[in-house]
KEZARO-117110 format. One record per residue (C-alpha): residue in one letter; chain; x, y, z. Coordinates in steps of 0.5 Angstrom, whole numbers, plus 500, padded with zeros to 3 digits. Layout:
! residues N
rec res A, chain A, x X, y Y, z Z
...
! end
This chain:
! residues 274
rec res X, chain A, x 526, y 637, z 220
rec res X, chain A, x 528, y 630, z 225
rec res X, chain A, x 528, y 636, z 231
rec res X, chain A, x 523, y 639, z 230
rec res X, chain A, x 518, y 635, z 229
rec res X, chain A, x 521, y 632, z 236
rec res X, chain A, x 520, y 638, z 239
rec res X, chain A, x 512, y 638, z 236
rec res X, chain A, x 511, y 631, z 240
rec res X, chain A, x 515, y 633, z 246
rec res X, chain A, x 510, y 639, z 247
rec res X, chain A, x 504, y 635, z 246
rec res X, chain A, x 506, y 630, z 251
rec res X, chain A, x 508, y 634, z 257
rec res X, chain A, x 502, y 640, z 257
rec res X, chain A, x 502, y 639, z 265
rec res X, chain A, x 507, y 635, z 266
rec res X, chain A, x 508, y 638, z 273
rec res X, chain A, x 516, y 635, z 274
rec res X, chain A, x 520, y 631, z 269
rec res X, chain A, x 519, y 625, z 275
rec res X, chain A, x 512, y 626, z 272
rec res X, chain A, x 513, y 625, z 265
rec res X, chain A, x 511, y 618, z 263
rec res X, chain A, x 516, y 613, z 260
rec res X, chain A, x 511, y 611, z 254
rec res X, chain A, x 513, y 618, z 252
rec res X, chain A, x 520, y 617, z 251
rec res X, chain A, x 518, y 610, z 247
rec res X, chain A, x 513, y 614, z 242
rec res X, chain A, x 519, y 621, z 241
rec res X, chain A, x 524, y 614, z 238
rec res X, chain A, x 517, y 611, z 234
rec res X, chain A, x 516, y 618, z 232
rec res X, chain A, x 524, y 620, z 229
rec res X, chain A, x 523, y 613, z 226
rec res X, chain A, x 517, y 615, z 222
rec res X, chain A, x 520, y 621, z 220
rec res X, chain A, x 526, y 619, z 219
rec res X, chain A, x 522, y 614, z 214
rec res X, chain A, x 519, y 621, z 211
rec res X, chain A, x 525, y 625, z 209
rec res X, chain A, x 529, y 619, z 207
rec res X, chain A, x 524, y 617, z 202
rec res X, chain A, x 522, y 624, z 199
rec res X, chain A, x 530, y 625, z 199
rec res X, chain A, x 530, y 619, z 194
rec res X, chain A, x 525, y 622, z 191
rec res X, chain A, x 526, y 628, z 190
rec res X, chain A, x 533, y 627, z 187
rec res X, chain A, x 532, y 630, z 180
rec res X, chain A, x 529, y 636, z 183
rec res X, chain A, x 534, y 638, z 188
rec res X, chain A, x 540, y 637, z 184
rec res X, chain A, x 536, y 642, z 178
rec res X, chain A, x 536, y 647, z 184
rec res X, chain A, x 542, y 646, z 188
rec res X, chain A, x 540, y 644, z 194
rec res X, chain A, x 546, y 641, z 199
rec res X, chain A, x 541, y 634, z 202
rec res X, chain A, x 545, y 629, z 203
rec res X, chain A, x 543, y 624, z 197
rec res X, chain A, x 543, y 630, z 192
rec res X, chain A, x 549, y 632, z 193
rec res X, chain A, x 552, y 623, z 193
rec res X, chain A, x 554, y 622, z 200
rec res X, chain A, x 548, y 618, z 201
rec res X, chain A, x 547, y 613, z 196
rec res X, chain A, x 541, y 611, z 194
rec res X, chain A, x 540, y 604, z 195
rec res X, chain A, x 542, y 605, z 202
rec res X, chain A, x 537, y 611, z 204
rec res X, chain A, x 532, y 607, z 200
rec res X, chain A, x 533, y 601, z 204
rec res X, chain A, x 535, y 605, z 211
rec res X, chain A, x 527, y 609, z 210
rec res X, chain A, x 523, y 602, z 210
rec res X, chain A, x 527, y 599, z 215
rec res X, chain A, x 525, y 606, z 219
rec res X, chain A, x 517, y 605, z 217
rec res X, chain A, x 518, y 598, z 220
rec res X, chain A, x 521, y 600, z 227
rec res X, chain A, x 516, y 605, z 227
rec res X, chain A, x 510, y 600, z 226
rec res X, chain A, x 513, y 596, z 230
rec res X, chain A, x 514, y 602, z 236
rec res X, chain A, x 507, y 603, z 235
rec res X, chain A, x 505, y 597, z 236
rec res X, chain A, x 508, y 596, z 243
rec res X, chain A, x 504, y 603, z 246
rec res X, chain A, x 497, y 601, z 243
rec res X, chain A, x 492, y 600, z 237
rec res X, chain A, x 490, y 608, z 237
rec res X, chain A, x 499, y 610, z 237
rec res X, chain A, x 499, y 604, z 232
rec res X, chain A, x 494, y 608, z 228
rec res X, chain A, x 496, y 615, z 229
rec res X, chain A, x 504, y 612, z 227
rec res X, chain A, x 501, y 608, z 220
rec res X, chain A, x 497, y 615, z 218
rec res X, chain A, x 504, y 619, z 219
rec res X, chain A, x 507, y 613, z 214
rec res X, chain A, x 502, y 613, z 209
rec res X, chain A, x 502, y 621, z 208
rec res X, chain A, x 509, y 621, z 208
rec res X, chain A, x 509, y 616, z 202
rec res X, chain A, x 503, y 620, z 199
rec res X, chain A, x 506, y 625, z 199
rec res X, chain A, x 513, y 623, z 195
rec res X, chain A, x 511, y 617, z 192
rec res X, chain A, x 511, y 617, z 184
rec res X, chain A, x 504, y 615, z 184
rec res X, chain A, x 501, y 620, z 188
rec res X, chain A, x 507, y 625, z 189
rec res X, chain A, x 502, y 630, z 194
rec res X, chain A, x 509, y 634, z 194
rec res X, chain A, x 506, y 637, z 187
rec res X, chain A, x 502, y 642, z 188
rec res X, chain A, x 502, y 646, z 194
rec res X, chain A, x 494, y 645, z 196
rec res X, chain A, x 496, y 637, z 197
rec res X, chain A, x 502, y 640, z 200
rec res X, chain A, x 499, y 645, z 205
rec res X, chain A, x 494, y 639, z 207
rec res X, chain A, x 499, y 633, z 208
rec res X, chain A, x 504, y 638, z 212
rec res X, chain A, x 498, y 640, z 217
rec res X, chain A, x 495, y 633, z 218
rec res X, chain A, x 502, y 631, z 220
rec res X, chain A, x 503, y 636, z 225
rec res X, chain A, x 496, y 635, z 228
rec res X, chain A, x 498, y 627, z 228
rec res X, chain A, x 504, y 630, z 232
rec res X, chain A, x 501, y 633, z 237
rec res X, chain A, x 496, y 628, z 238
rec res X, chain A, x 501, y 622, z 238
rec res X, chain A, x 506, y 626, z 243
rec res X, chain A, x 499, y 627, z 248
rec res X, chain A, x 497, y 619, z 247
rec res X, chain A, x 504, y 617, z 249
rec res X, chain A, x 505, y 623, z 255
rec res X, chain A, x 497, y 622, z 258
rec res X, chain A, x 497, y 629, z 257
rec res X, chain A, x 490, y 633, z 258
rec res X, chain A, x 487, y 637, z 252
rec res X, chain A, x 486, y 643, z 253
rec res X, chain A, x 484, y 649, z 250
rec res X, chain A, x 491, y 653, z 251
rec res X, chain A, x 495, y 646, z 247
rec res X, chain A, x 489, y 645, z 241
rec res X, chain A, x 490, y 653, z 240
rec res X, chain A, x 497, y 653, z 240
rec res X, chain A, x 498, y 646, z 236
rec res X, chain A, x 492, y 649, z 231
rec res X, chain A, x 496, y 655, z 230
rec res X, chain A, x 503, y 652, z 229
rec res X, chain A, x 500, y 646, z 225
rec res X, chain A, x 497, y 652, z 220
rec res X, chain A, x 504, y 655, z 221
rec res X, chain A, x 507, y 649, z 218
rec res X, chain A, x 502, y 648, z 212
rec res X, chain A, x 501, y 656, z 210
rec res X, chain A, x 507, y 659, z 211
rec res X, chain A, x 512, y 653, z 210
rec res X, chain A, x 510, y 649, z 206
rec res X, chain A, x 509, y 655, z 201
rec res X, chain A, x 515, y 659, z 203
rec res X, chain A, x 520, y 652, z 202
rec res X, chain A, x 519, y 653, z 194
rec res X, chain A, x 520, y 660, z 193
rec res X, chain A, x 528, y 658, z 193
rec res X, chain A, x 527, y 653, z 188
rec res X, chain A, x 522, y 655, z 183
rec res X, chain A, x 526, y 654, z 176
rec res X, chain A, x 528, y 647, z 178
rec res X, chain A, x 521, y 645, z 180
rec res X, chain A, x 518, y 648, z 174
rec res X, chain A, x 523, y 643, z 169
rec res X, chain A, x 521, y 637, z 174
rec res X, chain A, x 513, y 638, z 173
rec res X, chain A, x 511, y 641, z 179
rec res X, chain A, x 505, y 646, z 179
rec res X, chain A, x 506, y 650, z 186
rec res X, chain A, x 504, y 657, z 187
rec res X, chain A, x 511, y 659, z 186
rec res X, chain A, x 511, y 657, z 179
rec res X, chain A, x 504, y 658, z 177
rec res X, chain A, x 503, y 665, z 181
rec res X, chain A, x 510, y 667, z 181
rec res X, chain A, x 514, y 670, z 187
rec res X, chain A, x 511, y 677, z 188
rec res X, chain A, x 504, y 674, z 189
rec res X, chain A, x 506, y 667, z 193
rec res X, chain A, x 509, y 672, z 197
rec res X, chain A, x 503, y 677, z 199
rec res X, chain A, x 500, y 670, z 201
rec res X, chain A, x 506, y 668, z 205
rec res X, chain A, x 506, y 675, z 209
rec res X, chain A, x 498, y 675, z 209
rec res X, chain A, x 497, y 668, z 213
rec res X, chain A, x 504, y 668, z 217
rec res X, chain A, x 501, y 675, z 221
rec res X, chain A, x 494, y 672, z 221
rec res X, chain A, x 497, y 667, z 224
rec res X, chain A, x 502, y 670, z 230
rec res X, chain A, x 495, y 675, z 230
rec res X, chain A, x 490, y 669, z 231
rec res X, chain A, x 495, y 665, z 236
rec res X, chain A, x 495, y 672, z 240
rec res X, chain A, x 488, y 673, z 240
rec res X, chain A, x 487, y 666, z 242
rec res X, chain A, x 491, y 669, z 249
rec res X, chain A, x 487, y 674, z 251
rec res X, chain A, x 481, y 671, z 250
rec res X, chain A, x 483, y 664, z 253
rec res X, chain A, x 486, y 669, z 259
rec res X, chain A, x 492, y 664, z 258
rec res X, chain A, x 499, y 667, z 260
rec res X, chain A, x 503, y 661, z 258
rec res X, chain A, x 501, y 663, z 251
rec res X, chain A, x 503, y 670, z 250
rec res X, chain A, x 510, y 668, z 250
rec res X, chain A, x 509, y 664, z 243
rec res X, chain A, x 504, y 668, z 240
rec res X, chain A, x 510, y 674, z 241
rec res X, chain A, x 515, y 670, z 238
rec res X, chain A, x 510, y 667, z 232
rec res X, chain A, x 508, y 675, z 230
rec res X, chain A, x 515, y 677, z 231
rec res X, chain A, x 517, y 671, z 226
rec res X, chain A, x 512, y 673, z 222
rec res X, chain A, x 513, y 681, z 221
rec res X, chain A, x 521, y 678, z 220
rec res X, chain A, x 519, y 673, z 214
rec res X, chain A, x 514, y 678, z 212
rec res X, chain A, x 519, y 684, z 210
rec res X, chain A, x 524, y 678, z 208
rec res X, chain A, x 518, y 674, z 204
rec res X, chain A, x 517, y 682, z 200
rec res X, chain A, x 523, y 685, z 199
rec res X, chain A, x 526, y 680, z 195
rec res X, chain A, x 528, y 682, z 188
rec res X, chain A, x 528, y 676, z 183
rec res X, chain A, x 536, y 677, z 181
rec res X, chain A, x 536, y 675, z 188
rec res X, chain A, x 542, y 669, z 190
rec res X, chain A, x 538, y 662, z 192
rec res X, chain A, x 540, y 663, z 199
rec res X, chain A, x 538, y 670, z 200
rec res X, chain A, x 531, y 667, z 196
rec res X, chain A, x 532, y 662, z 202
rec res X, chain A, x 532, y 666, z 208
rec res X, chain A, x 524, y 667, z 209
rec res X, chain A, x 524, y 660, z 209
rec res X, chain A, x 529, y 660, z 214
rec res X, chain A, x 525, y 664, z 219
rec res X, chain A, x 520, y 661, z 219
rec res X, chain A, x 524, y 655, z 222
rec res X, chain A, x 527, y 659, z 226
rec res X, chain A, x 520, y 661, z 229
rec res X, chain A, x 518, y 654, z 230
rec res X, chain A, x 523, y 652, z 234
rec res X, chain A, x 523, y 659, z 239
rec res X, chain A, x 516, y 659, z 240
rec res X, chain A, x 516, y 650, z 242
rec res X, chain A, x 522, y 652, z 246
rec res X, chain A, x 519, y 658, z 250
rec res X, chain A, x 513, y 653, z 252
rec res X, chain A, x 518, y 648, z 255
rec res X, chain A, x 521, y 655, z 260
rec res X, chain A, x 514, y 656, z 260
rec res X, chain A, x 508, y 651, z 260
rec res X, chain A, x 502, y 654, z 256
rec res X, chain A, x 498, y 649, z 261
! end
């Protein structure tokens, strides 16, 4: 998750970028604020996330005991610290952008509010957060907002919120219903979270190659082939699974869609879409 979310920022900040001599240093400094914002998150949903990821089987770090809890707990603060504080040092407007990635990784975790309960919440706090990604790498980069980067990071944040966001529980269902959770995989069950998986990640690989066509914008064709691509492979995955099925066989639509992520970020480094 760290990397690839580097990857969003990244992306975000060196839309025409012409050499990496060109690439300003404030990008750098925002990529390390960034991984400590993160970092933040999935530590704190770690804690958080203890009961439930031990009912599933899940092999994170804090479930399985190699990482205390006090000690990740802890080490999740002092990264929000050093995040805020890195915000700080680029400006009010990155200082802002940071403090909103804080308070929806808290929303989303926390007791309280525990966003990550039902897949709507879920869906919103997964898109804004890569919204603010792309927006934290530009601010930090100086990188121009064109049509071809809002297409394509409009594309990849509605990837991460209707596809992965709902594709992740599909291995966890029992675990999460004994827990409390109300997502789409245990109040529709997993044939019908499927078809909506299947359905949003082929508009989306469709939508993103339309985009290319109309906006006339080569340097998108090559992600929106590895997002359709990815989207027919997590679709057959996503429909051809039986409910016997091992937890890592129930895993592998969610495992594309990772790997469909970082391919289509990868591709715009070797060739920029603006």
């Amino acid at each position: 998750m760290l990397v690839v979310f580097l990857l969003r920022f990244l992306v975000g900040g060196t839309v025409g970028a012409t050499s990496y001599l060109a690439i300003p240093p404030t990008l750098f400094l925002g990529a390390a604020v960034w991984f400590c914002a993160v970092a933040f998150t999935y530590l704190y949903n770690g804690v958080t996330d203890i009961r439930e990821d031990r009912a599933n089987g899940s092999g994170r770090p804090i479930a399985r005991g190699a990482l205390p809890v006090p000690f990740a707990r802890r080490t999740a603060w002092v990264l929000a610290a050093l995040a805020l504080a890195g915000g700080a040092v680029l400006g009010p407007v990155m200082l802002m952008v940071t403090l909103c990635m804080l308070l929806l990784g808290h929303a989303y975790s926390a007791p309280r509010f525990s966003l990550k309960s039902r897949t709507p919440d879920t869906i919103v706090v997964v898109v804004a957060s890569g919204a603010l990604t792309y927006a934290g790498g530009a601010l930090c980069g100086d990188a121009v907002l064109t049509s071809e980067l809002l297409a394509f990071s409009a594309a990849m944040c509605l990837w991460m919120g209707m596809v992965g966001a709902v594709a992740k529980d599909f291995s966890d269902a029992a675990g999460d219903a004994r827990h409390g959770r109300r997502n789409w995989t245990v109040l529709f069950g997993r044939a019908v979270t499927a078809c909506i998986v299947s359905l949003s990640a082929v508009s989306i690989g469709a939508a993103l190659l339309a985009s290319a066509v109309v906006l006339a914008a080569p340097g998108l064709l090559a992600p929106a082939a590895v997002v359709l691509c990815g989207a027919l492979a997590l679709s057959a995955a996503a429909l051809t699974a039986r409910r016997d099925d091992s937890r890592s066989r129930r895993r592998l639509p969610y495992r594309i869609f990772m790997i469909t992520q970082y391919t289509a970020h990868a591709v715009t480094f070797a060739q920029p879409i603006a």
